[in-house]
N, C-alpha and C positions, 0 to 999 in steps of 0.2 A: 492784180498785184504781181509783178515782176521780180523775180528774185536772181540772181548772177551765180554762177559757180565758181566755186576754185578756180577751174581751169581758163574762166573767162572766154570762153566759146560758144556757149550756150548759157538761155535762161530759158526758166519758167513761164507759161505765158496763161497756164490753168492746170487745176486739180479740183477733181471730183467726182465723184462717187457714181456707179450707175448701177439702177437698179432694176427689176420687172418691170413689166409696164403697167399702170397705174398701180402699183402696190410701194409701199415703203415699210422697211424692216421686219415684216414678217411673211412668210409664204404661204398660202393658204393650205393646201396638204402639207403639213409641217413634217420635216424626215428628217432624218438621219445618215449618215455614211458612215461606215464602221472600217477601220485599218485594219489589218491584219498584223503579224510579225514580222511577216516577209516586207512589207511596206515601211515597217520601225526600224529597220536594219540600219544600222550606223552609216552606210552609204546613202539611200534614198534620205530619209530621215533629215543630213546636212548637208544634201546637195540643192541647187538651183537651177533651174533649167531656164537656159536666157538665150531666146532666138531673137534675132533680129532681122527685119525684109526689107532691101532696101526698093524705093519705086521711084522712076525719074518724073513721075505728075504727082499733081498734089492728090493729096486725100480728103476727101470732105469730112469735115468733123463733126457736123450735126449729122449726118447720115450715117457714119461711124457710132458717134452715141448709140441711135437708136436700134443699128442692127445689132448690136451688142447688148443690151436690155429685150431685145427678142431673142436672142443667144442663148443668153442663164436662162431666160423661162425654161428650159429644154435642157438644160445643165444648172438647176438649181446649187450642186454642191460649189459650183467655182465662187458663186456670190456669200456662201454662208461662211463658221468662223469655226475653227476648234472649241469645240468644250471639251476638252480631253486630250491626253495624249497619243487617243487610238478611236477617236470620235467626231465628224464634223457635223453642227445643225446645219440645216436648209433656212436659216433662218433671213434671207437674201439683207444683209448688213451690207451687202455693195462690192464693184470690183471697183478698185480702183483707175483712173482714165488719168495721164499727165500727157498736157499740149506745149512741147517747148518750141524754142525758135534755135536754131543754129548758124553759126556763118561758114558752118562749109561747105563746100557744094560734092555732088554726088562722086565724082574723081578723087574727092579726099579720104572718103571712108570704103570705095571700091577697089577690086582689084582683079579682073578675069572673070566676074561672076562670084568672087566668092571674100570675105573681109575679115579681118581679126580686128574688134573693141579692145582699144589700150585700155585692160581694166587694172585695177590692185591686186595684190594677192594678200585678201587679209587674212591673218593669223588666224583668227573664230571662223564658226562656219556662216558669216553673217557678210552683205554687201553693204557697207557705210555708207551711212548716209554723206556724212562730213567726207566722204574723200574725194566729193569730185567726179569719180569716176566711175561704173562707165556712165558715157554722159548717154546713150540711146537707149538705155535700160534704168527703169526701176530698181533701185536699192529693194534688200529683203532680210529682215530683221528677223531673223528664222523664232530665233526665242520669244517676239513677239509675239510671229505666227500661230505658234503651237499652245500659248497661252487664250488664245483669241482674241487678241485687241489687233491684229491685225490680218490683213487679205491674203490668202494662199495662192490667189491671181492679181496678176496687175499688167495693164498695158500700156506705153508711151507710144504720142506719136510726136515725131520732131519733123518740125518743115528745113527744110534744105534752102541755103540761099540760091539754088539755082530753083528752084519751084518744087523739087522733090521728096519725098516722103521718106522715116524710115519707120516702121513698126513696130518696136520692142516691145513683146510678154516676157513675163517673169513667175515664175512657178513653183512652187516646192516638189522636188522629184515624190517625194513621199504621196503627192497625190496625182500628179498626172506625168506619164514617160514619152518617147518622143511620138511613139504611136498616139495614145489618148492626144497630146496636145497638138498634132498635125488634124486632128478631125475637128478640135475644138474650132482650130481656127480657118478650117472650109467649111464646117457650119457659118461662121461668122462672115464668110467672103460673100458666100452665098445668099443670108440675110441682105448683106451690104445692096447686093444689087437685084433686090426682088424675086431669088429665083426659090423654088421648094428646096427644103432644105431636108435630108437623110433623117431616119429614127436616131435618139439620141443614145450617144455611146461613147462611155468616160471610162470603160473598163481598163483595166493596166495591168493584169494577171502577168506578175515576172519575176519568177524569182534571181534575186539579185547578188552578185558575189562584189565584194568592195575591191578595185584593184590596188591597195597598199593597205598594210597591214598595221599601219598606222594609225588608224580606225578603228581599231578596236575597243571596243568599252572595258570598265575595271573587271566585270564578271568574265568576258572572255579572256584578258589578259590571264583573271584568276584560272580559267577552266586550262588554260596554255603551263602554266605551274601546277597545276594537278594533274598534268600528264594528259587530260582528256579531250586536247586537242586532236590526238589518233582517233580517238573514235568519233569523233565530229567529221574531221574530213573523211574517215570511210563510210558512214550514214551519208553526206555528201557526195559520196563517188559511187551511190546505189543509185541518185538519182540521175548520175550521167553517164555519159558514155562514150565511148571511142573506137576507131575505127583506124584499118590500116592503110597508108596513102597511095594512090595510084593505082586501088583494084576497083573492081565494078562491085555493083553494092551486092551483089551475091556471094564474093570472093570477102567485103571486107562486112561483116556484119559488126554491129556495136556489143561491146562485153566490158565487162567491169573492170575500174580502173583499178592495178595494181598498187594498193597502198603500201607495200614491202619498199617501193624504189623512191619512195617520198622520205625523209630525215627532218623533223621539225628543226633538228641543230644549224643544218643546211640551210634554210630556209633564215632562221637567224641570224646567220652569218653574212646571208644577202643584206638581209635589213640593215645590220649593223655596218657592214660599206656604205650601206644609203645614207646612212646616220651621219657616217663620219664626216661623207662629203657635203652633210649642212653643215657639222661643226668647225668644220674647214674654211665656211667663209661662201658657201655653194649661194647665188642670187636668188633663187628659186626656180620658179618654173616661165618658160617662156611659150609662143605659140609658133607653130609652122607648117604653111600650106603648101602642097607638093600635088604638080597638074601631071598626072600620066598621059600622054596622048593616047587616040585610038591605033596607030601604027605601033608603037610599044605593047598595048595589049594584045593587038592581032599576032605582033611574034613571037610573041609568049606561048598565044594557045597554039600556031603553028608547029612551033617549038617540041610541044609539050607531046604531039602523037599520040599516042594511043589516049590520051588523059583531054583531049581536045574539049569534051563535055564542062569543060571549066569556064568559068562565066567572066565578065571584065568584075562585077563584085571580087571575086576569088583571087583575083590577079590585083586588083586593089590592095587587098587585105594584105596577101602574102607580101607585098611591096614595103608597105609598112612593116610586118612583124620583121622579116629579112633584117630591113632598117633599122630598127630598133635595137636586133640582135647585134648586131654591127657593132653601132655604139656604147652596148652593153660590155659587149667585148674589148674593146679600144678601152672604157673608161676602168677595166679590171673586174666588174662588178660578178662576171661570171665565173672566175676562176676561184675551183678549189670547190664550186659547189655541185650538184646534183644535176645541174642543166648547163654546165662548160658544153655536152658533148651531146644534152637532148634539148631540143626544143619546145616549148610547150608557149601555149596562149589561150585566153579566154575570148571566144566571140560569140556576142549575144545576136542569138538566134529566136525571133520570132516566132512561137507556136500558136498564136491565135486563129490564125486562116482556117478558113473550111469545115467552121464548125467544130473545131477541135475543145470548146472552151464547155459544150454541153456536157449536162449531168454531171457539175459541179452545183454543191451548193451556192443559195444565192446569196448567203452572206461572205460567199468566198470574195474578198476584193482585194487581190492581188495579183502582179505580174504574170503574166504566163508566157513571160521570153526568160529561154535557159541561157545559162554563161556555161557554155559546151567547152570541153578541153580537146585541144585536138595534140598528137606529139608525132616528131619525127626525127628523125638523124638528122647530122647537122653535120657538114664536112669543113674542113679549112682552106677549102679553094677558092685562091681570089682571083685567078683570071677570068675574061667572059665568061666561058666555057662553062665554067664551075658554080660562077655566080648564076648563070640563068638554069643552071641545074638546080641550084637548092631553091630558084624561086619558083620552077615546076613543082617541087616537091611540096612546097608551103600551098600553092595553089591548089595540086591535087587533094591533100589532108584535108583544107578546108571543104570542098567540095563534098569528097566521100564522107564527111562528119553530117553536112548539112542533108544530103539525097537522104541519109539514114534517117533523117526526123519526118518518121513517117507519122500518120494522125492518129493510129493504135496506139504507139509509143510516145506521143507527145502526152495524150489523155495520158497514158499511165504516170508521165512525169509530174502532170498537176497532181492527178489523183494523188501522188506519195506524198507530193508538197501538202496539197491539205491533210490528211493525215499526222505527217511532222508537225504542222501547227497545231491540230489539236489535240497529240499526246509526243511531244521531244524527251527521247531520254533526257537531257539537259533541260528540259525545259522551256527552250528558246529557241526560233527558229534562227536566229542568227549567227548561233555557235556551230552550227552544220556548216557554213559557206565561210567564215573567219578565217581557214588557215590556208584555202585554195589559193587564194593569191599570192602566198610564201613561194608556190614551185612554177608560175608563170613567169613570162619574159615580160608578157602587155595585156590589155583589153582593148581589145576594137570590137566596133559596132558598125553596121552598115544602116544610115538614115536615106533610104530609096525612098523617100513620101513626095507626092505630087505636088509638089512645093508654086513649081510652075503655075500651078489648077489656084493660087491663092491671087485672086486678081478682085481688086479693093477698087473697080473702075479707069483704075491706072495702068492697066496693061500688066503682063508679068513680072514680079519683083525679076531685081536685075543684080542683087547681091542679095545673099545668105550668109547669117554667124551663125555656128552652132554651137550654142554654147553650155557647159554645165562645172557650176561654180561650187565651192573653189575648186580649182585645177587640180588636178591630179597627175604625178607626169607616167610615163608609159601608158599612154591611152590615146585613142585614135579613133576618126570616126572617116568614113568614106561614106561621099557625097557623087551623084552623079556631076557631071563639069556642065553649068549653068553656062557656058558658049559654043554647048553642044556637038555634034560631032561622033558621041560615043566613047568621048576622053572620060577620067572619073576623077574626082577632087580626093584629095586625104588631110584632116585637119590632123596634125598632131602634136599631145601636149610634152614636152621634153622639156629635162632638169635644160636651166641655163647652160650648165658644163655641158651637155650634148647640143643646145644651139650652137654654142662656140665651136664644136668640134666640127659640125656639118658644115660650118662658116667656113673652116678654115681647109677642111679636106672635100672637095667637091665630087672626086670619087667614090666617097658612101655610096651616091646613089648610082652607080656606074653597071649593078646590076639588075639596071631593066634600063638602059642606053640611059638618056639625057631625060630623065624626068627631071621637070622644070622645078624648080623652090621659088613660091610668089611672094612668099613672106617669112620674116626668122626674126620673131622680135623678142630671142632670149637675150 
């Protein structure tokens, strides 16, 4: 049975459920998965995590099925359902599998390696069914999910009218982040085509900071009128750290962030520009992809002398926040507050590697990637000069932030994390991270997963979305550039009024030469 969408581009062509292999709806060592706080936090909690791979041959769907019911064996939790708001059975009730047909072909939904889903921006934290869009992803009904009538994973494949594949998951952040669901799905590739597949591994130990403070729940709101928002974010800036830019990590060692230069008023006063500019008429939020080449990055580290140790991630990064800042400034939002004249940003750094996640307890099941602050002087210089100055300076910062995360120091940052959870003055681990995002400019993340390595018999996907829903704007993720070379992709999510602005001023990006804009669809 054939069903048509809105957009009339695509239909349906199957739905249905998969599940272990010869079992149905129940698993034989029946278990559990338990959430933690860090994982309820108002960001994980109502975000979406929706990748999409695009591949120019087909994908075989019965072969698909089944390496995917060999998959869950081995990741029981993705097939089971919430009983709780902080509990999932093993109870393998099914992932969900949708097989569509599309009429467009792979040049439609590509661009360079790398693609923006015209999706909606709905209101709730939920993907509509009814809207149509996006048409390569699963809709996700968060508040179904969390009640359990519905799947916390779900995958589409849509065939291409030119023969080509695309592969939509759809996920709840709350239980798998980009790390966990990059292994889910090279387990699965690997399945796909007979080969042994790794020990299984769904962990996602992170603690999470929300990048808009828009998110916050009524008890935070309340704790923010009780004044106890200072001490949340200084409990918070016990477990991070900072570092000064452009020394070597002996010169710049990590020490406690100074809570005296933070102003919750300040912080307000940002929001409430944010504010005004939706009630102004502001469209929302739009998407836009920006290709740094490898010659742009190599003059940077050139550039950068004594600070060379900076990597094309670091120059990614800084490219964006610079950017950000930019239009931060043009749009007003910065004057008059506490970062007109310092810089700061959130980038979530991975602690997992090297063992670092031992002698945690095992019901600890939470993130163990920190949202690290990094801060630097900010100057008003807009010739070259000045601009590939301040983006040394963001490059260096991030770097000496990240060298500091050493594996003593990560342990100890879990270690506090579990502690916080299991006795918060407040209560909550959520009211610890709440008010950071008040004195940041953005949150970037850098997605380096072997994305390439995900080959379904079709060769390497040849477009990647990266997606997490709904949008959020000042957030950014950097991707390596999938047309290789040593270039790096930057997805980033900006208010409409900053699409329009980078539209109309194509000097923004003039500090790091001619980085390309492949998409601006505010």
């Amino acid at each position: 049975m054939a069903s048509s969408s809105s957009a009339g581009k695509w239909w349906k062509v199957e739905e249905t459920l998969v599940h272990l292999p010869g079992l149905l709806g129940e698993h034989p060592a029946s278990g559990h998965t338990y959430l933690t706080p860090v994982d309820l936090h108002p960001l994980p909690r109502n975000a979406v995590i929706g990748w999409a791979l695009l591949y120019d041959e087909p994908v075989d769907e019965e072969n698909f099925k089944e390496a995917l019911s060999h998959t869950i064996a081995d990741y029981p939790v993705v097939a089971g359902r919430f009983a709780g708001p902080a509990v999932i059975n093993h109870n393998n009730a099914g992932v969900p599998l949708v097989i569509c047909k599309d009429t467009r072909r792979s040049a439609e939904v590509s661009n360079g390696g790398s693609f923006i889903l015209q999706v909606d921006a709905p209101s709730s934290f939920s993907l509509k069914k009814d809207s149509g869009f996006p048409s390569l992803l699963n809709p996700m009904r968060l508040r179904q999910v969390y009640r359990g009538r519905e799947a916390a994973v779900s995958f589409r494949l849509t065939r291409l009218a030119c023969g080509g594949t695309v592969l939509g998951v759809t996920a709840t952040h709350a239980l798998v982040d980009g790390s966990s669901l990059c292994r889910l799905l090279m387990s699965l590739s690997l399945a796909y085509r007979g080969l042994d597949r790794p020990a299984p591994y769904l962990d996602r130990r992170c603690l999470t900071c929300q990048p808009i403070a828009s998110l916050l729940t009524d008890g935070e709101r309340g704790a923010m009128a009780e004044e106890k928002m200072a001490t949340a974010a200084a409990v918070a800036a016990s477990l991070s750290g900072r570092v000064q830019p452009l020394g070597s990590e002996a010169e710049a060692p990590c020490r406690p962030l100074v809570q005296d230069s933070l102003s919750v008023w300040q912080s307000i006063k940002f929001l409430g520009r944010v504010a005004w500019g939706a009630l102004r008429g502001a469209r929302g939020v739009g998407e836009v992809v920006a290709r740094i080449s490898p010659r742009e990055i190599e003059a940077c580290k050139r550039a950068a002398g004594g600070a060379s140790r900076i990597s094309k991630n670091d120059v990614a990064a800084a490219f964006a926040w610079t950017l950000l800042r930019k239009m931060q400034g043009s749009m007003g939002l910065l004057r008059g507050t506490d970062r007109e004249q310092r810089a700061r940003m959130l980038l979530a750094a991975d602690l997992r590697r090297g063992g670092r996640c031992e002698g945690l307890p095992s019901e600890y099941f939470g993130n163990a990637a920190l949202a690290v602050e990094v801060e630097m002087e900010t100057g008003a210089a807009e010739d070259a000069a000045g601009a590939m100055m301040t983006l040394q300076l963001a490059a260096a910062a991030i770097r000496s932030t990240v060298s500091a995360l050493k594996p003593e120091m990560t342990k100890s940052i879990m270690r506090s994390v579990w502690t916080a959870c299991q006795a918060s003055a407040l209560g909550r681990l959520p009211a610890l991270v709440s008010s950071l995002p008040c004195y940041h400019d953005c949150l970037i993340t850098s997605w380096q997963f072997p994305l390439r390595e995900l080959d379904f018999g079709a060769g390497d996907p040849v477009g990647f979305f990266p997606g997490v829903l709904p949008r959020c704007p000042w957030t950014a993720v950097v991707l390596a550039d999938g047309a290789g070379g040593g270039g790096a992709l930057v997805h980033m999510t900006l208010p409409s009024e900053a699409c329009d602005l980078l539209r109309r001023d194509p000097r923004l990006t003039a500090h790091l030469g001619n980085a390309e804009i492949l998409q601006n669809t505010g």
